[in-house]
C-alpha positions in Angstrom: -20.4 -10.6 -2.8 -18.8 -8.9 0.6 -15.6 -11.0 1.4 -15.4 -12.6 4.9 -11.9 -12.1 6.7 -10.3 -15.6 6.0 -7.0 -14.7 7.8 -6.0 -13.8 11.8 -4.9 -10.7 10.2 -8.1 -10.0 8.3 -10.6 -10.6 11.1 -8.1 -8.4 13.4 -7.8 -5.1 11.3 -11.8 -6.0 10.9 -12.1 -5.6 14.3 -12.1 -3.2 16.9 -8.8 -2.5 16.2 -8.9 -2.0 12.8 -11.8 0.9 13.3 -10.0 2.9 16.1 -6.9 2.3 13.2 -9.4 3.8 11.0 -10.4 6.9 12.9 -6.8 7.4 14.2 -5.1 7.8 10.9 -7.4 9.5 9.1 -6.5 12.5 7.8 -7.7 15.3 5.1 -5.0 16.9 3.1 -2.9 19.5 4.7 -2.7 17.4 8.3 -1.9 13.8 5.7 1.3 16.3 4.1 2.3 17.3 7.3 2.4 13.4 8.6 4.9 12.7 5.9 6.5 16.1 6.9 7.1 14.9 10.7 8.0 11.4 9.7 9.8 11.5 6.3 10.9 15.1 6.1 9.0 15.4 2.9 5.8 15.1 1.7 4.6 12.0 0.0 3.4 14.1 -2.8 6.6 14.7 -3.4 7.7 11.0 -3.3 5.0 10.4 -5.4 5.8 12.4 -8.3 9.5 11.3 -8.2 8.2 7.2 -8.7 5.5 8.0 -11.0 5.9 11.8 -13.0 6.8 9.7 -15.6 2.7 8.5 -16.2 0.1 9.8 -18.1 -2.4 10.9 -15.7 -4.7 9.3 -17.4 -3.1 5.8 -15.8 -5.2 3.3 -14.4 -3.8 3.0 -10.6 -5.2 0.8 -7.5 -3.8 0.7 -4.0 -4.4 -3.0 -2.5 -5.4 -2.1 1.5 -5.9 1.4 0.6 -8.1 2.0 4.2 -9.8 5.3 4.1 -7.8 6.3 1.0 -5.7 8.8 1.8 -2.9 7.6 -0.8 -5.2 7.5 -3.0 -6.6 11.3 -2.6 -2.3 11.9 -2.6 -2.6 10.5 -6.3 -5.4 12.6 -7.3 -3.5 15.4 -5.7 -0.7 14.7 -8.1 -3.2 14.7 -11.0 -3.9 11.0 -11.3 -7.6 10.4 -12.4 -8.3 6.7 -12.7 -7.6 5.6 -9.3 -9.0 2.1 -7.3 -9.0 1.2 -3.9 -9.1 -2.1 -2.3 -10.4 -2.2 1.7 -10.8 -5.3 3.6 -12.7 -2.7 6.4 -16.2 -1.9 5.9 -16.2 0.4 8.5 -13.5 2.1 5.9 -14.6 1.5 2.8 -17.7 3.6 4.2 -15.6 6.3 6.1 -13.8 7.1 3.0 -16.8 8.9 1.9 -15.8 11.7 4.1 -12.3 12.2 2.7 -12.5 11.3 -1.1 -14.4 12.1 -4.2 -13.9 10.3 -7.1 -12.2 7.7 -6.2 -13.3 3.8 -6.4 -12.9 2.2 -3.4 -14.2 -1.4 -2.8 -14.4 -3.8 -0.3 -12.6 -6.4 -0.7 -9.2 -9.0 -0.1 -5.7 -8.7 -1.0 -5.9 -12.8 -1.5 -8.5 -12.3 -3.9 -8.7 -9.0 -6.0 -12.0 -8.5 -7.6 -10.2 -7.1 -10.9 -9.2 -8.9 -14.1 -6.6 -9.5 -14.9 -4.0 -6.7 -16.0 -7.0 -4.1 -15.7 -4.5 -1.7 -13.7 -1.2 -0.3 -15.4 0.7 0.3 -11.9 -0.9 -1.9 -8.2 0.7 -0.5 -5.2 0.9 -1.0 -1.5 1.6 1.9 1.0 2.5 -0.1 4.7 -0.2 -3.1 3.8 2.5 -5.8 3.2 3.6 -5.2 6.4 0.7 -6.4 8.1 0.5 -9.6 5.8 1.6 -12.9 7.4 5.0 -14.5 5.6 3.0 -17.3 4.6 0.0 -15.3 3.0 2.3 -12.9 1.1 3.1 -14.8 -1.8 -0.4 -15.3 -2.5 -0.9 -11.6 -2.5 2.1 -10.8 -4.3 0.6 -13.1 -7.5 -2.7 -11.0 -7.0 -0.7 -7.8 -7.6 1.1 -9.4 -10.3 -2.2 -10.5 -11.9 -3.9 -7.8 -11.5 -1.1 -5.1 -13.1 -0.5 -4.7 -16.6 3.1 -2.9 -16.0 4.0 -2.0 -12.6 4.3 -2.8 -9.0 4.7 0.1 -6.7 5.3 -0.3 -2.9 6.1 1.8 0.1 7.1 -0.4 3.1 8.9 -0.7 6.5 12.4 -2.1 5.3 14.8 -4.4 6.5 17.2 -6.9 4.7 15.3 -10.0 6.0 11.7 -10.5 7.1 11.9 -9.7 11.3 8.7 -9.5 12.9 7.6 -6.3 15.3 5.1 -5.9 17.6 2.5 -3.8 16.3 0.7 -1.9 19.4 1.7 -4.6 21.9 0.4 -7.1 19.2 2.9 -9.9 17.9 1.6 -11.7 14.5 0.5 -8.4 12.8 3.5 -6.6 11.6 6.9 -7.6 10.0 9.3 -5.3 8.1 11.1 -6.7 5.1 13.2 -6.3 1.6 9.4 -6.3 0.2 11.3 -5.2 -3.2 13.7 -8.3 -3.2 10.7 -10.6 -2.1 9.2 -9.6 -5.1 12.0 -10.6 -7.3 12.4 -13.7 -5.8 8.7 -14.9 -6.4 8.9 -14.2 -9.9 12.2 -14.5 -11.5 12.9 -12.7 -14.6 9.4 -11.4 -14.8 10.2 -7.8 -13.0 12.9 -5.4 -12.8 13.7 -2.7 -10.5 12.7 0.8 -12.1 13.5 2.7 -9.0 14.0 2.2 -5.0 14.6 4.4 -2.4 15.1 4.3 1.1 13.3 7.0 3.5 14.4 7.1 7.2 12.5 8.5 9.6 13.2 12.1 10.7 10.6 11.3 14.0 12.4 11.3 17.0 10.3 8.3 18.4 11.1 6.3 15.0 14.9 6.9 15.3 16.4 4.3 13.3 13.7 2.8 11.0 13.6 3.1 7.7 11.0 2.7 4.7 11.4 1.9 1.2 9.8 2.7 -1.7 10.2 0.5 -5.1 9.0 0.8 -8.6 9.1 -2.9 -10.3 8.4 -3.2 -14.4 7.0 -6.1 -15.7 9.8 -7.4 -18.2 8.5 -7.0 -22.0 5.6 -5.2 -20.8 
């Protein structure tokens, strides 16, 4: 069954909005490297490999709001085969024809993963938690968590506390946060830090922001 936006921020990156989103940030490889180039000084290829070399390739991997899937072609970049997207979009669930091959992408909610449980050994986010309302985030949080067998993997706009930004004039559809720490807090001695580290931006026009990414562990897992 097609899920129905049940959020303001589902029914708004559903919208008009969300497809010009679509079509603006859609990239094929060599212009999606040099993105990360301009904003990062680095490719996220090579972030990538530095979070998860450590995998077999062979790894089951899903990206929760995962749009056109351009982090997801990344991944198969860096060798990864069994990758999973998650759209809330049809417009780009359908575009990501053009970009990807190989690559199961779905339509679907972050508040409701159609997965079972622990089907995926690492669940990820690349800047999708940042456009999830405070009070919806726990609830997608414990999807990821249900959904992974191992690891949560994130890439997110970063500061200590949750502060909410206007996103294109828009106030209600962007926040930064310790996405990392938020984590932790929701499920106490169930994760562990693997790996975090913080990327400012190298973009004139982004002068002092700052992304993180974070690798968490499930504990005993």
């Amino acid at each position: 069954m097609t899920p129905n936006p049940s959020t303001k921020q589902e029914h708004f990156w559903t919208s008009d909005f969300g497809r010009h989103y679509t079509d603006r940030n859609s990239r094929h490889l060599e212009d999606w490297n040099q993105f990360y180039l301009d904003n990062w000084g680095q490719t996220k290829l090579a972030m990538n490999e530095r979070f998860l070399g450590h995998l077999s390739r062979e790894a089951r991997i899903m990206e929760v709001g995962c749009n056109t899937g351009m982090q997801l072609m990344g991944l198969q970049e860096n060798g990864f085969k069994n990758l999973y997207g998650v759209e809330i979009q049809p417009y780009a669930v359908e575009k990501a024809k053009e970009y990807t091959q190989h690559v199961n992408i779905v339509q679907g909610s972050g508040l409701d993963l159609p997965f079972k449980d622990g089907f995926f050994d690492v669940v990820g986010t690349n800047g999708v938690l940042i456009h999830i309302s405070p009070d919806d985030l726990p609830k997608v949080m414990a999807e990821m968590m249900r959904c992974t067998s191992r690891y949560i993997w994130g890439f997110e706009y970063y500061t200590p506390d949750i502060t909410t930004i206007k996103y294109r004039d828009n106030v209600g559809y962007a926040w930064k946060g310790d996405y990392a720490r938020l984590f932790m807090e929701q499920f106490p001695g169930q994760l562990r830090v693997v790996q975090q580290e913080f990327f400012p931006y190298v973009n004139p026009a982004e002068q002092g922001n700052t992304d993180c990414m974070y690798l968490l562990e499930k504990t005993g897992a």
